[in-house]
C-alpha positions in Angstrom: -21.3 0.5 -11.5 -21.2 0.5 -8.0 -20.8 -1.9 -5.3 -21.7 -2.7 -1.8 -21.1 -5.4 1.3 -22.5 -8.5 0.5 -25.0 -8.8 3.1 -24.6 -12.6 3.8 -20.8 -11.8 5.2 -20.4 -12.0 8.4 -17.8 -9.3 10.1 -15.7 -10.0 13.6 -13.7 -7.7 15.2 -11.3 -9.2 17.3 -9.3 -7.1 19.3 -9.1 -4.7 16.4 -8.4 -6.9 14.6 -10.8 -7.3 11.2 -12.0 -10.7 10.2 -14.7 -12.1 7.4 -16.2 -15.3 6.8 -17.9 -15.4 3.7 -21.1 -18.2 4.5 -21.3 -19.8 1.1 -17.4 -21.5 1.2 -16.8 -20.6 5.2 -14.0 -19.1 4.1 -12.5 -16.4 6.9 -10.5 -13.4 5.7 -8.2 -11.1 7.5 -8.6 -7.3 6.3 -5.5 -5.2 6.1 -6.0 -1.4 6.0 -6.7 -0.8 2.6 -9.9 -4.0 2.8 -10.7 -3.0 6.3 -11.5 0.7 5.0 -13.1 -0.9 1.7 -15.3 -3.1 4.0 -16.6 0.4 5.8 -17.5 2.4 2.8 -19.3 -0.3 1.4 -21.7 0.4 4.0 -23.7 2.2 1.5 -23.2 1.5 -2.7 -20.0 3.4 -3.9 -18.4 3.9 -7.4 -14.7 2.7 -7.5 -14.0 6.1 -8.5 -15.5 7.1 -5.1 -13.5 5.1 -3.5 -10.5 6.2 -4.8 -11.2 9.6 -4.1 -12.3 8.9 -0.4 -8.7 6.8 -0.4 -6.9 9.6 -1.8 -8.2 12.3 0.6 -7.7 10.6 3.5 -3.6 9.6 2.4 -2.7 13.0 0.3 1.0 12.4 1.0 0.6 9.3 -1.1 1.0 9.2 -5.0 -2.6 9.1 -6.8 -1.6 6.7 -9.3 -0.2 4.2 -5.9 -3.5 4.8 -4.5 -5.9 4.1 -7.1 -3.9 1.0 -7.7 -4.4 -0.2 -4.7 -7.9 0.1 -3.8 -8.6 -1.1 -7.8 -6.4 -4.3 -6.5 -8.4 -4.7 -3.1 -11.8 -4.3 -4.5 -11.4 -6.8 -7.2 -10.3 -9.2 -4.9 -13.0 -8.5 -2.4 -15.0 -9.2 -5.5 -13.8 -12.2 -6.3 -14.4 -14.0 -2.9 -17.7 -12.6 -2.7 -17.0 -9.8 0.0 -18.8 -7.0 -2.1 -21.5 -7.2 -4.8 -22.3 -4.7 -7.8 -25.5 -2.4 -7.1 -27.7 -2.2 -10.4 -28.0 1.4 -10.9 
């Protein structure tokens, strides 16, 4: 499966700062690094396995078990408020 942005979000940048308002609740979220980078890939349908290996090059110094973990975490959340959708393959 892959997944991409939802294409109703809305993105801000604010002072580099990373904001999204989903349109169906209003709700706004506040991207940290790991959702910020998430939101950017998502540009164009990726495999979480992609992701994590896009994460994992770009932080090599970090543990690839940590790093899996963490974009796993961040992408089911995005998920779950509707930040990303699955891609039919």
């Amino acid at each position: 499966m892959r997944y991409r942005r939802n294409p109703e979000v809305r993105a801000t940048d604010v002072e580099g700062e990373f904001f999204l308002v989903e349109p169906q609740s209003g709700q706004i979220y506040y991207l940290d690094q790991v959702t910020s980078g998430l939101w950017r890939l998502l540009a164009e349908p990726l495999s979480p396995e992609d992701l994590v290996e896009t994460y994992a090059a770009a932080f090599p110094d970090q543990a690839a078990e940590r790093v899996a973990g963490e974009v796993t975490a961040a992408l089911k959340e995005m998920l779950a408020d509707r930040l990303v959708t699955p891609v039919e393959d």
